[in-house]
C-alpha positions in Angstrom: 86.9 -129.2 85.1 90.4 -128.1 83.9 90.2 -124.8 84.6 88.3 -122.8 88.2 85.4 -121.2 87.0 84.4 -117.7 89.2 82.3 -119.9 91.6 85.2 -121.5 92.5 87.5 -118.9 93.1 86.8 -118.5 96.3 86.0 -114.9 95.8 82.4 -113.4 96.7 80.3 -112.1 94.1 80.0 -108.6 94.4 77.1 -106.3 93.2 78.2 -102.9 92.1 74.9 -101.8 90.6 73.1 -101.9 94.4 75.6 -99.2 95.4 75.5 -97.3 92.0 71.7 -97.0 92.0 71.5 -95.7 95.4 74.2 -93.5 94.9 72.3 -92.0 91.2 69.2 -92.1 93.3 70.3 -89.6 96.2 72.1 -87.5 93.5 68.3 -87.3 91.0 66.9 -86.7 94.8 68.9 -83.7 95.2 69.2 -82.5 91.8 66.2 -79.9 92.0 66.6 -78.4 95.2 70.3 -78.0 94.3 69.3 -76.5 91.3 66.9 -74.2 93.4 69.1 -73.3 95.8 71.4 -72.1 92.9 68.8 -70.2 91.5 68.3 -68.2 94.7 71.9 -67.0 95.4 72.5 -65.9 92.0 70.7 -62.6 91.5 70.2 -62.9 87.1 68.4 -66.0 87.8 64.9 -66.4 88.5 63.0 -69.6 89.9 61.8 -70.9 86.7 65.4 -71.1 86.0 65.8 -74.0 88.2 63.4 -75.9 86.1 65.7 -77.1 83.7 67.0 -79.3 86.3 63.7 -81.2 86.1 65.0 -83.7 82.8 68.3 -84.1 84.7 66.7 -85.5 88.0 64.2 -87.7 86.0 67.0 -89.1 83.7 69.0 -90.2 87.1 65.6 -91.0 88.9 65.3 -93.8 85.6 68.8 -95.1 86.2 69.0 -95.3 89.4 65.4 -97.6 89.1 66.9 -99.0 86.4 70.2 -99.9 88.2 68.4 -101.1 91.9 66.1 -103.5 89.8 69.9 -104.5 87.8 70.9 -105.5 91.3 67.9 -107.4 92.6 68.3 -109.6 89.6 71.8 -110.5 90.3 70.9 -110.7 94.1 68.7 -113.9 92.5 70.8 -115.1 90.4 73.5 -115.5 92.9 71.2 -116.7 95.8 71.5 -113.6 97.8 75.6 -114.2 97.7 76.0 -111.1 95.9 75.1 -109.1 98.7 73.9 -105.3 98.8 70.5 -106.2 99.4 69.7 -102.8 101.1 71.5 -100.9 99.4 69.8 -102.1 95.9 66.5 -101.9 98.4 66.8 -98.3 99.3 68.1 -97.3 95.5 65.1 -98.4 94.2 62.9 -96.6 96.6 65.0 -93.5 96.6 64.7 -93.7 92.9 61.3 -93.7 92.8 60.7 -91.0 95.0 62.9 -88.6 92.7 60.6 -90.0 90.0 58.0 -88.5 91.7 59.4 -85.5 92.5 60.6 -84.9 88.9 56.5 -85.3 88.3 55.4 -82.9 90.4 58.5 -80.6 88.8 57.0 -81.4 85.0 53.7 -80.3 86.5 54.8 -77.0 88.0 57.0 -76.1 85.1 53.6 -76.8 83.0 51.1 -74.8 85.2 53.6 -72.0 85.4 53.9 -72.3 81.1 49.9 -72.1 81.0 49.9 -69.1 83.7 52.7 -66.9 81.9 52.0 -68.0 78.5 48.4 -68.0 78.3 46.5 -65.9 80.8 49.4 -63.3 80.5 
């Protein structure tokens, strides 16, 4: 070849997204009780308040997922040279958690809706 080519730079392959989606993933994981604790120090807020955190943690609960599974297919791709392995490990598994708990938000926001909207 005329010219090096990355694999023969001498440089690792690095994989950003591992750290990104475990980083997104903590920050969707705290999103609602940050948002609850907000709500609860401020006295012109009420709980429901804190609900329209719920989008915000599911949108970062989907990229972080998005970004973990971004990682695991370069971690293939590059043989497991890439490294971040656990990192990309834990992001999707933190991810998926604040999915959950971004589910469980949708459903309380929608009980509470059907109790103050409907049998009020």
């Amino acid at each position: 070849m005329a010219a090096p080519t990355s694999s023969s730079n001498g440089l690792k392959p690095r994989n950003r997204a591992a750290g990104i989606s475990l980083i997104v993933a903590l920050l969707a994981l705290a999103t609602i009780p940050v948002a609850v604790a907000v709500t609860e120090s401020r006295d012109d807020l009420r709980l429901v308040h804190a609900g329209f955190a719920v989008p915000l943690a599911g949108v970062l609960a989907l990229a972080a997922i998005w970004s973990a599974r971004r990682a695991r297919r370069r971690l293939e791709r590059t043989l497991g040279r890439a490294g971040g392995d656990r990192a990309a490990r834990l992001g999707q598994i933190v991810g998926w958690l604040a999915l959950y708990g971004t589910l469980i938000g949708v459903v309380s926001l929608g009980v509470y809706a059907l109790e103050y909207f409907i049998f009020s």
